[in-house]
C-alpha positions in Angstrom: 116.8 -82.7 56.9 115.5 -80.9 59.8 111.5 -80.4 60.4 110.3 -77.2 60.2 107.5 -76.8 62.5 105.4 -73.5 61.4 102.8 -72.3 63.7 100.3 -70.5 62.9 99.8 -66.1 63.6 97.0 -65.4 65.6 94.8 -62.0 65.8 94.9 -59.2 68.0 91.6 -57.5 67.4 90.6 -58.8 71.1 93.4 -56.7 72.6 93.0 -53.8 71.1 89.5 -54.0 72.2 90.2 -54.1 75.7 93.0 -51.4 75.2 90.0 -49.3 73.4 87.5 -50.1 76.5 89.9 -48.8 78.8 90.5 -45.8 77.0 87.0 -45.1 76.8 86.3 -45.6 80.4 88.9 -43.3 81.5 87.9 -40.4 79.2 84.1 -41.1 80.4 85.4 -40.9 84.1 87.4 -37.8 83.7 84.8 -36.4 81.4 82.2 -37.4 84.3 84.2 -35.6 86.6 85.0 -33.1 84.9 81.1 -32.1 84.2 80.1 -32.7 87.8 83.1 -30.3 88.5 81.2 -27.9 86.1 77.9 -28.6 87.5 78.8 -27.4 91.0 80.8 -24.4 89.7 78.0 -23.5 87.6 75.7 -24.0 90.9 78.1 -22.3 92.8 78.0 -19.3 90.6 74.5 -19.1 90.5 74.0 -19.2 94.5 77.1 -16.2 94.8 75.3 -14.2 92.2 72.0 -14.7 94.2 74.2 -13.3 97.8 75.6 -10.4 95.3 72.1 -9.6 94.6 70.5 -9.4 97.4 73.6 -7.0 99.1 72.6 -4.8 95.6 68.6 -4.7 96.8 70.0 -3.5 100.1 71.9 -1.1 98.4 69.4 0.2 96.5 66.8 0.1 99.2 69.2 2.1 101.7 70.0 4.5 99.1 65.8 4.9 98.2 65.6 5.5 101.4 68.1 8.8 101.8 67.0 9.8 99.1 63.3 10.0 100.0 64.6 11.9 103.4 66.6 14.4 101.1 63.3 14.7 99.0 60.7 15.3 101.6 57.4 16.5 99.9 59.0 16.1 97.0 59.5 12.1 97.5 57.3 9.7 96.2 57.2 7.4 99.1 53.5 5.4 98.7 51.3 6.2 101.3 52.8 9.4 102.8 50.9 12.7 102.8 52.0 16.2 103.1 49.2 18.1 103.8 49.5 22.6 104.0 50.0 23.3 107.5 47.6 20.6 108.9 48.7 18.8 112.2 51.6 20.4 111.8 53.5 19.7 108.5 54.4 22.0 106.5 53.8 21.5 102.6 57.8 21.9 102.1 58.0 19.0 104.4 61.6 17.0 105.1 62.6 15.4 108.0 64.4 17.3 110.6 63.6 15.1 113.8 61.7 17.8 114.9 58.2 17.6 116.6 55.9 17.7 113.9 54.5 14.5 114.3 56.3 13.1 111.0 58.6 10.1 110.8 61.9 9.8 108.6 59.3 9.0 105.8 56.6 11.9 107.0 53.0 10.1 108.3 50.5 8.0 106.1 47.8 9.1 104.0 45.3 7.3 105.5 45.8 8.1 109.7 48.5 10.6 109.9 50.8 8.0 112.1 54.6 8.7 111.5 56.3 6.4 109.3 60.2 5.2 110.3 59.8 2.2 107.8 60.3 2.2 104.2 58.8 -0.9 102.4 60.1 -1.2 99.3 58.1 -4.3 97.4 60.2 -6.3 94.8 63.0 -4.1 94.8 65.5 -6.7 92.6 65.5 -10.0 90.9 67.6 -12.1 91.5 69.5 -14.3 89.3 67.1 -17.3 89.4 64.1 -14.7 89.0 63.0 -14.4 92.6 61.3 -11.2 93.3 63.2 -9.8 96.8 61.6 -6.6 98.6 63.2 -4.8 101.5 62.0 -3.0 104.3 64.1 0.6 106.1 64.0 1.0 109.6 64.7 4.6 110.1 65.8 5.6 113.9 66.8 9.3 114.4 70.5 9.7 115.7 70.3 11.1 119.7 71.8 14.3 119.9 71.0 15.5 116.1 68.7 17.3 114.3 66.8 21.1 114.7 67.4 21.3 118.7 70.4 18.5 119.0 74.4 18.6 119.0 74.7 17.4 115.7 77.7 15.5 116.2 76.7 12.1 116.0 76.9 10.9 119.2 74.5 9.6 122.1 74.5 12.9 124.5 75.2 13.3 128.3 72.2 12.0 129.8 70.0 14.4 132.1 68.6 12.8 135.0 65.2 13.6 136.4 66.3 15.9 139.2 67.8 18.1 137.0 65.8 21.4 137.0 65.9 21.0 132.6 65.5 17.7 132.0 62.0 19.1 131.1 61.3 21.6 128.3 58.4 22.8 130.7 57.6 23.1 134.4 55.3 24.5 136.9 55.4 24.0 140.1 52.3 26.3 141.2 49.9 25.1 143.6 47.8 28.0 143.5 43.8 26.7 144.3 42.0 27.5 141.1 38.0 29.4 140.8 37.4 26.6 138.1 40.0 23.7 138.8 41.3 22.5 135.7 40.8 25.4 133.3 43.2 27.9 134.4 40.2 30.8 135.3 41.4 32.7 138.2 44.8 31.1 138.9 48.5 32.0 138.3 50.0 27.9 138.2 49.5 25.3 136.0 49.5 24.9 132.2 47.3 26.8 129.8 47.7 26.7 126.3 45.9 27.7 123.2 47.4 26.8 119.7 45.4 29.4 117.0 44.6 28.5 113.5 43.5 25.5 111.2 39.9 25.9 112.4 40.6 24.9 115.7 43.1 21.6 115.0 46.1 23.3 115.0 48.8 21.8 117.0 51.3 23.3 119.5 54.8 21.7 119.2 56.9 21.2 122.5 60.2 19.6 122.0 60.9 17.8 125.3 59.1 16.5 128.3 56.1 18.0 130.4 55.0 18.2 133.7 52.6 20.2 135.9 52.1 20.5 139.6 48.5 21.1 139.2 46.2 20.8 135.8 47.4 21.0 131.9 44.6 22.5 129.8 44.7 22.8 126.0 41.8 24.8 125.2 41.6 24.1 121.1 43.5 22.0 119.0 45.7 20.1 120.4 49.8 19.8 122.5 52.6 17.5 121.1 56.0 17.1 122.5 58.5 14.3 122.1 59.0 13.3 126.0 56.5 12.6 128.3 53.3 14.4 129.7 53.1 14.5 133.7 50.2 16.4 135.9 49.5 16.4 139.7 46.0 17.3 139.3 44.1 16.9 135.7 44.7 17.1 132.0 42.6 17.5 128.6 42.7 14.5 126.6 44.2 16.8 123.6 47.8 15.6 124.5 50.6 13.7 123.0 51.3 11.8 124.2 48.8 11.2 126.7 48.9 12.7 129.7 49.9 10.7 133.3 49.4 11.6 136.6 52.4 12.6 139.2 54.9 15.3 139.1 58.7 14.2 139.7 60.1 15.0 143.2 64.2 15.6 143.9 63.9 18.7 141.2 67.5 20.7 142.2 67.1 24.4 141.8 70.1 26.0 139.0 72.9 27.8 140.8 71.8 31.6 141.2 74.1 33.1 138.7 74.5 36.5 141.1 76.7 36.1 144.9 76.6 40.2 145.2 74.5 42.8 143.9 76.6 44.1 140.5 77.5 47.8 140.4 74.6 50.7 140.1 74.0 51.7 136.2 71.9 54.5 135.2 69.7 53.7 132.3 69.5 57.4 131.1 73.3 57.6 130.3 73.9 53.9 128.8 73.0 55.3 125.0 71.6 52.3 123.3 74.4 50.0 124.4 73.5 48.7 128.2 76.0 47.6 130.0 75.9 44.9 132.9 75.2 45.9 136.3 72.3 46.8 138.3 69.1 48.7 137.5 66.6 49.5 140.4 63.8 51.5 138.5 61.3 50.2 135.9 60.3 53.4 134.8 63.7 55.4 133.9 64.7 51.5 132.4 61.6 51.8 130.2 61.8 55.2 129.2 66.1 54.5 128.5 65.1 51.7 126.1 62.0 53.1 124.5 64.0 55.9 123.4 66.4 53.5 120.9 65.3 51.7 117.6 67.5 49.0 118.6 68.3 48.6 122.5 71.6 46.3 123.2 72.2 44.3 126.1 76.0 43.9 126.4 76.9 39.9 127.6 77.4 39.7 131.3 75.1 39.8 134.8 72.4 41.9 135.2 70.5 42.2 138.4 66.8 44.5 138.0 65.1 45.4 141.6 62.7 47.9 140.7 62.0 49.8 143.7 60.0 51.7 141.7 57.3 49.0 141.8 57.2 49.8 137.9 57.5 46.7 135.3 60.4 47.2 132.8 58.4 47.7 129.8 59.7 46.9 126.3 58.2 48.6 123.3 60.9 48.6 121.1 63.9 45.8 119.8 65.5 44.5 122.6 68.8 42.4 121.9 71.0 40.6 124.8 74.1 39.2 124.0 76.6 38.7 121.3 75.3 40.4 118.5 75.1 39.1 115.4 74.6 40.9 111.4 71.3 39.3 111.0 68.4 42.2 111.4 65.4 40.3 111.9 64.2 38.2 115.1 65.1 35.3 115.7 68.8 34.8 115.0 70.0 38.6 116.2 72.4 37.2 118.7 74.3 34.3 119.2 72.6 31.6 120.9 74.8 29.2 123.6 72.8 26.8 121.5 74.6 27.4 118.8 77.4 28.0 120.3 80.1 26.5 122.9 81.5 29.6 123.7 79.7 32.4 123.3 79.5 34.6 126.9 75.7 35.8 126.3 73.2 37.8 128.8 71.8 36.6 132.3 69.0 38.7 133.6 68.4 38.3 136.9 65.4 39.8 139.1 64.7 40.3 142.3 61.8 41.2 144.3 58.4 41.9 142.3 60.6 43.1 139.5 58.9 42.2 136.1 59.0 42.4 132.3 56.3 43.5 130.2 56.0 43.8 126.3 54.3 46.0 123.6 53.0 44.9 120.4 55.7 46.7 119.3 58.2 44.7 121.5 61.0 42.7 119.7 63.0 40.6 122.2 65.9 38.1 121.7 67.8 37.1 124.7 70.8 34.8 124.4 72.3 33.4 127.6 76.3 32.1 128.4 77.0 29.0 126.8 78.0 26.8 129.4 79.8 23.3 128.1 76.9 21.8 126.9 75.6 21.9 129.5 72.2 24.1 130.7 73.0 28.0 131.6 71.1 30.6 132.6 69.4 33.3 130.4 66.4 34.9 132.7 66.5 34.0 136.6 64.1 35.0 139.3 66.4 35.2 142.3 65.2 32.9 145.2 67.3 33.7 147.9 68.4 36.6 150.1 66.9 39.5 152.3 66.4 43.3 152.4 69.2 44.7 154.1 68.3 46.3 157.8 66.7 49.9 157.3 68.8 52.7 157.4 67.7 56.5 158.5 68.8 60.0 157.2 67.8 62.3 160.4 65.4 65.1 159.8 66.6 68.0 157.5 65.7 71.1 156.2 66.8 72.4 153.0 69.7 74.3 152.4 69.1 75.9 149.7 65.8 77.3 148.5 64.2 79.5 145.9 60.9 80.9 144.2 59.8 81.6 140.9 58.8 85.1 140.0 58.2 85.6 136.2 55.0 85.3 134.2 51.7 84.0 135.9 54.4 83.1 139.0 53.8 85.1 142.4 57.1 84.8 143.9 57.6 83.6 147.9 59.1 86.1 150.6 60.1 85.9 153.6 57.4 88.2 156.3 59.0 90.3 159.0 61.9 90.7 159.4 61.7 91.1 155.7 65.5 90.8 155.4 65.3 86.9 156.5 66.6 84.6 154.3 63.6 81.7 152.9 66.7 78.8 154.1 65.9 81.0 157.3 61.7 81.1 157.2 61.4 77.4 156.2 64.2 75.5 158.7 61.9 76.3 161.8 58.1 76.9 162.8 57.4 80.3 164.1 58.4 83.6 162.5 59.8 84.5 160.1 57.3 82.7 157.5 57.9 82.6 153.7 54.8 83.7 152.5 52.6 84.2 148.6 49.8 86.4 147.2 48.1 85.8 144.0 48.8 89.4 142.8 46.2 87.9 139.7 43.3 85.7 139.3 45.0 82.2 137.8 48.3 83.4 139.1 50.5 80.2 140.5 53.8 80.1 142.8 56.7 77.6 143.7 59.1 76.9 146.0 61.9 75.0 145.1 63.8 73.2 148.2 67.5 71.7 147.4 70.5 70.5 149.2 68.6 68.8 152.4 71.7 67.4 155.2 72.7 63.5 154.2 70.6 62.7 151.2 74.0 62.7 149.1 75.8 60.1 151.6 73.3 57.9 150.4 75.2 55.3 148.3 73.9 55.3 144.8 71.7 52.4 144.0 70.5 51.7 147.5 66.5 51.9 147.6 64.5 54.8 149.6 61.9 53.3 152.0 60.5 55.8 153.0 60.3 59.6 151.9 58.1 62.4 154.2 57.7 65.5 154.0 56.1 67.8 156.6 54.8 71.2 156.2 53.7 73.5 157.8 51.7 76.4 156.6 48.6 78.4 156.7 46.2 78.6 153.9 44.8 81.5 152.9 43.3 79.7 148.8 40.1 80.1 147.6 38.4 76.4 147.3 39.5 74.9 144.3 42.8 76.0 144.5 45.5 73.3 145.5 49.0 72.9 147.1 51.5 70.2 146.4 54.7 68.4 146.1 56.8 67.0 143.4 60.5 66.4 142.4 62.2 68.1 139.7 62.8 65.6 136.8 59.7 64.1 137.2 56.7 64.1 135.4 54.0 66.8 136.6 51.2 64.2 136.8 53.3 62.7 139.8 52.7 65.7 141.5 51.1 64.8 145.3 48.6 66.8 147.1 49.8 68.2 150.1 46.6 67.9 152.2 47.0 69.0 156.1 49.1 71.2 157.5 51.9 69.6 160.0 51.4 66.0 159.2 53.3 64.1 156.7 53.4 63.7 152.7 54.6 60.2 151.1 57.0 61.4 148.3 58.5 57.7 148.6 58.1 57.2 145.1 59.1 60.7 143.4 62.6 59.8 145.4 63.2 56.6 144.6 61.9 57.8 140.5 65.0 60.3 140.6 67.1 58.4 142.3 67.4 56.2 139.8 68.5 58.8 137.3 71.7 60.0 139.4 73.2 60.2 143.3 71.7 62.5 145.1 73.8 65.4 145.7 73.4 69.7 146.7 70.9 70.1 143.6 69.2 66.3 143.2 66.7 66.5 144.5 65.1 69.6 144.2 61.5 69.4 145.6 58.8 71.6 144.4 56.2 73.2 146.9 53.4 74.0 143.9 50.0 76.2 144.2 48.4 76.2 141.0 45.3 78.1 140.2 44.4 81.4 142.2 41.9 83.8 142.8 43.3 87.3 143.0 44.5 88.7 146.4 44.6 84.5 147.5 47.6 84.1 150.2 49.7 81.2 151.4 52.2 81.0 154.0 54.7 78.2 155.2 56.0 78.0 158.4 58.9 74.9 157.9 59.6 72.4 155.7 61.2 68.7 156.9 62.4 66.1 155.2 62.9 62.2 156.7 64.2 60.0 154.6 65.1 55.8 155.3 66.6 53.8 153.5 68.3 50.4 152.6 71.4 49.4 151.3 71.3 47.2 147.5 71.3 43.7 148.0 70.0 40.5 146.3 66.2 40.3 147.3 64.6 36.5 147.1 61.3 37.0 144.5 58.0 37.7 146.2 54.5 35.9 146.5 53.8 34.1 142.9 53.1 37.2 140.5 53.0 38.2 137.0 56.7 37.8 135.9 56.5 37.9 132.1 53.8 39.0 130.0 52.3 41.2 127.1 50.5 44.2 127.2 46.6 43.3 127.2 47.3 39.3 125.2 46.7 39.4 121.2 50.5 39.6 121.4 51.7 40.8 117.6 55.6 41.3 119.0 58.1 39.0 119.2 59.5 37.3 122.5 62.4 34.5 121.8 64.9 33.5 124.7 67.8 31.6 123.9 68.7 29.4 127.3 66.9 28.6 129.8 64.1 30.4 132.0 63.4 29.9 136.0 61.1 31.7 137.6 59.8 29.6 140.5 57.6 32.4 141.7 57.0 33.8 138.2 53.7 33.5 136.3 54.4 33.9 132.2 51.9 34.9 130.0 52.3 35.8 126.3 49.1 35.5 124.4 49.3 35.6 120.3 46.4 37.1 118.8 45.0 35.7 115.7 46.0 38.8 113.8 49.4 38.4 114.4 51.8 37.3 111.5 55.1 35.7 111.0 57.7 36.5 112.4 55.3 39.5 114.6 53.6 37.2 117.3 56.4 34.3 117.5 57.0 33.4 121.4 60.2 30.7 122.0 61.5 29.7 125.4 64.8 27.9 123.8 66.3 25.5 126.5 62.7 25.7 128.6 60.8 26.9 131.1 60.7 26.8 135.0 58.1 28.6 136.3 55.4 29.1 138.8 52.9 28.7 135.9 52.4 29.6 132.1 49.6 30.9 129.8 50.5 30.7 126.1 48.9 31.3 123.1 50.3 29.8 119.9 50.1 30.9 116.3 50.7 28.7 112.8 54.4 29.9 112.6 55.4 28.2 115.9 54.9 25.0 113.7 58.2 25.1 112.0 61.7 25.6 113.2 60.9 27.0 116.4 58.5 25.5 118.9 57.1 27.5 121.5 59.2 25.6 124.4 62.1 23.4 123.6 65.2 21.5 125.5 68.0 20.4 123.1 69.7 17.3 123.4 73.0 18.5 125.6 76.8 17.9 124.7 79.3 20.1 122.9 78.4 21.6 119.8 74.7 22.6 120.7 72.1 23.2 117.9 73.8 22.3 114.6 71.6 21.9 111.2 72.5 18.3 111.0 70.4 15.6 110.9 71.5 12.1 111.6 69.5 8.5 110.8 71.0 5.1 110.9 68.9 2.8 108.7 68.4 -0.6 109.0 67.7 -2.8 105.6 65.9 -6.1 106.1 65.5 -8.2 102.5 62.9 -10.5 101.7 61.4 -12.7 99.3 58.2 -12.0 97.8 56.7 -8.8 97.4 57.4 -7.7 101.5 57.1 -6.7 103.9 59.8 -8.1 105.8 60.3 -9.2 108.9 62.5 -6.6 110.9 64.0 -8.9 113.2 67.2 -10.4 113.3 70.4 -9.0 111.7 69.5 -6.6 109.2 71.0 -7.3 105.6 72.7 -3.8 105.7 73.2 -1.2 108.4 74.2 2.8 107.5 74.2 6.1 109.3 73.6 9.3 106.7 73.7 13.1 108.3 71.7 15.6 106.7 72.8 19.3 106.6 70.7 22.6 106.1 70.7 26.0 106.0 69.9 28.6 108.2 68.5 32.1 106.4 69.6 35.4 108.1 66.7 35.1 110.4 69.4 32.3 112.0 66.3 29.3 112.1 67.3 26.2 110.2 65.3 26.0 107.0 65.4 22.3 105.4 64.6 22.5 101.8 63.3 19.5 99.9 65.9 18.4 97.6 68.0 20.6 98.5 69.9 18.4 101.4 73.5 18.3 102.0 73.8 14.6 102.5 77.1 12.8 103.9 76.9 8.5 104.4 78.7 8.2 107.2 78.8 4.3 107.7 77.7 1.8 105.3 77.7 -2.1 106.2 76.8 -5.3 104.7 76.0 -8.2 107.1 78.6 -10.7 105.7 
């Protein structure tokens, strides 16, 4: 029988150990893994919600900050005041990059410094509860804002030489009674700003510089460039004031080659046209006579041989005309505009202007590209044409008046002579009055003298005499003497020695300017006025000599008044849109305190070249318009837009932070505003047009 070995079974539990070991291991390895894996996601997560988080505080710090430039006085930036008028903010306060003194976040409480950073303490919390605060830098865009181009861009730069790279220049040298103060001289700088019990400040938009002194007699001068003098300066300057005046200056091209054609003021209605005017007086009295005088655009050349000023006591308006009624904003400014063809006033000689209280002026010049034209010019170059003569001539035509208290003239023997006949030679016959009454007067008119009418119209009389002869038979008292019909009756000259000659120079030129002479213009008036009764008079001849010279473009003379106002106190209005040269012109237009907006407002829009200033400036000159200004050039001059870029720096902690390095976000806003009908720009807290025009986050 075979053996049957049996064997015994054996366990397994050890294997299924091992098996169960393994198993567990792997599971704790991939579960390891696994929560490392979650670990760094979660860490992960955490550190991208911290970067999130800090681009939302520079979000929200960028947008707090246009939003405190939309609000203005009505923000509620820490620190920042907005005081009534003082130091020149007004209480509607926003930020126009004007000169004001104010930064994109107006000036602090505390010392009135502008403020172009915005510290914004713990502005977010991040995820992992860190407190992070942010600070704005604020940087005006060139070429925006109240006087700017608006359009975004850095402009053309102006260098140094360039007659307007200044808002203000005088180039007088003029030794002074008190050096330094302005007493006695026609150069240099004198200003005045009125109001705020003597702190006021006068806003200049652009650079300074004087040849001599700059004196600020109260309150104080800011402007936004730099302040130069040759001589000496008050301390009440800002910037401070330097010594040296820049050399190289290039004079503008004279906007006149040729003397324009002759206008007559007393036929141009209200509505002046371009051309040339060569007497103050029939200028003055042509303009006086409208409400509203208007200055069509184009080239106008005064020479007032008349040695009269042009004097303005009514509303004067050069240019493009515009709907608005008050001043400024009646015509279209070349700052405003790149196209509009606008007024140039040129003048020649000692030709000035002269305003009333009741003046109202508003020039606006050609724009010109961009770049700087010409609204008022003192010509600087050329010469009085060579003297021209008229020979000696007797009238042609002559009567006498013979009604009422007038004794009329008659020829003596031969009784049948003609007066043309008594008065062309001396000797008999004579044309000869009796006072047939105590009080009793007489006249002889003489018209129609040989080659006064081939005298071209608008050429300027040199000289004008007339000779009489004639015997005098008037009781003491009594007078004889000459005028020109059309004239007024105070003009009237004394006729004082028989045979010699009588300067009527003036009462020709005068009525010149009112017509071409021609058989009846002029008619000169031979005048005894007053009598006793039985008094006699008898002329013998009459002669006229008359020189003249032909119209040309005369260079300004010695440094004189060029503009200025009637007495100072100044309550019109005098606002120039373009700029001003008048290297031999003195300008002085003195506000009085009892002046009031707009009455009183002086603007020299574009600037000033001139031989020396003396300004007065009231509280209005502290918003929208300062009293001298040069705009940022380029196209598009003068827009309502105000650009910033801001720069957001984040930090931890409650700030502020460091403004160095790459900022956390970078954005450029523009800010529009209205202009009312007066045309100024009038930025209204909270009431901004706002437009983000870039908006990055450093990456």
């Amino acid at each position: 029988m075979p053996q049957v070995v049996v064997r015994s079974r054996q366990s397994d539990d050890g294997a299924t150990l091992i098996f169960a070991l393994v198993i567990i291991t792997t599971i704790a390895l991939v579960t390891g893994a696994l929560l490392l894996k979650s670990g760094g996601n979660f860490r992960t997560t955490v550190a991208l919600r911290n970067v999130a988080g800090t681009a939302y505080a520079a979000d929200a710090a960028a947008k707090n900050a246009i939003n405190d430039i939309v609000m203005g006085a009505k923000s509620t930036v820490q620190g920042v005041t907005y005081p009534n008028g003082v130091d020149g903010t007004p209480a509607t306060w926003v930020f126009d990059n004007n000169t004001d003194g104010s930064g994109c976040f107006g000036k602090r409480a505390s010392d009135g410094t502008p403020l172009a950073n915005l510290d914004l303490s713990r502005v977010y919390t991040l995820p992992d509860n860190t407190d992070q605060s942010a600070t704005v830098v604020c940087t005006p865009v060139l070429g925006t804002g109240l006087f700017g181009s608006g359009n975004g861009t850095v402009p053309v730069q102006v260098p140094d030489t360039d007659t307007y790279a200044r808002a203000l220049t005088t180039i007088g040298t003029t030794v002074c009674t008190v050096q330094g103060t302005g007493t006695g001289c026609s150069d240099g700088i004198t200003l005045k700003p009125l109001g705020s019990g003597g702190d006021a400040e006068l806003p200049m938009r652009g650079s300074i510089a004087s040849k001599t002194f700059i004196n600020v007699t109260s309150g104080s001068l800011r402007t936004t460039g730099t302040v130069n003098a040759g001589t000496t300066c008050t301390s009440n300057i800002k910037p401070a004031c330097v010594n040296g005046f820049p050399s190289g200056i290039t004079p503008p091209t004279p906007p006149l080659s040729a003397v324009p054609a002759w206008q007559n003021p007393a036929t141009q209605g209200c509505n002046f046209q371009p051309g040339y005017y060569n007497n103050g007086n029939a200028l003055s009295s042509a303009v006086n006579a409208c409400a509203t005088a208007k200055f069509a655009s184009g080239k106008y050349y005064f020479d007032f041989a008349d040695n009269n000023p042009w004097d303005i006591a009514t509303t004067v308006v050069g240019g493009v005309p515009t709907t608005d009624t008050a001043i400024p904003g009646r015509c279209v400014s070349p700052i405003d505009s790149p196209t509009t063809p606008g007024v140039q006033f040129v003048f020649g000689g000692s030709s000035y202007i002269q305003v009333e209280d009741s003046g109202h002026v508003e020039l606006c010049g050609p724009a010109n590209g961009g770049y700087a034209p010409i609204t008022i010019y003192q010509q600087t170059a050329g010469s009085t044409p060579a003297e021209q003569i008229v020979p000696t001539a007797t009238a042609g035509t002559v009567s006498t008046l013979s009604s009422g208290k007038n004794d009329a003239f008659g020829p003596a023997s031969p009784a049948s002579a003609s007066l043309v006949t008594a008065l062309s030679a001396t000797g008999n016959p004579t044309a000869d009055w009796k006072s047939t009454k105590a009080g009793n007067t007489g006249e002889l008119d003489l018209r129609n003298f040989a080659g006064l009418s081939s005298i071209p119209v608008g050429a300027t009389i040199t000289s004008a005499k007339l000779r009489v002869s004639y015997t005098n038979g008037l009781a003491a008292g009594n007078t004889f003497t000459a005028n020109v019909s059309g004239q007024p009756a105070t003009s009237a000259v004394t006729v004082a020695t028989s045979g010699t000659d009588t300067d009527i120079t003036s009462l020709l030129n005068a009525q010149f300017a009112v017509g071409a002479f021609t058989a009846t213009n002029p008619t000169i008036q031979l005048m005894i006025s007053g009598s006793n009764k039985n008094d006699t008079f008898s002329v013998d001849a009459v002669t006229l000599s008359v020189k003249y010279v032909l119209a040309g473009l005369r260079a300004a003379t010695t440094p004189a008044t060029f503009i200025t106002d009637k007495g100072g106190n100044f309550s019109g209005t005098f606002v120039v849109q373009g700029p001003t040269y008048a290297p031999k012109g003195f300008i002085t237009l003195t506000p009085g305190n009892g002046a009031t907006a707009p009455n009183g407002l002086v603007a020299f829009r574009w600037g000033i070249y001139a031989w020396g200033v003396n300004f007065k400036s009231l509280p209005q000159q502290l918003w929208g318009y300062p009293l001298v200004s040069i705009p940022d050039p380029g196209y598009g001059l003068g827009s309502a837009i105000t650009a910033v870029d801001l720069k957001v720096y984040i930090c931890d902690g409650v700030g502020p932070c460091a403004t160095s390095g790459d900022p956390t976000l970078t954005s450029r806003a523009e800010f529009t505003d209205g202009t009312d009908s007066d045309g100024i720009v009038h930025p209204v807290a909270g009431q901004r047009k706002v437009t983000v025009l870039s908006w990055a986050v450093q990456r």
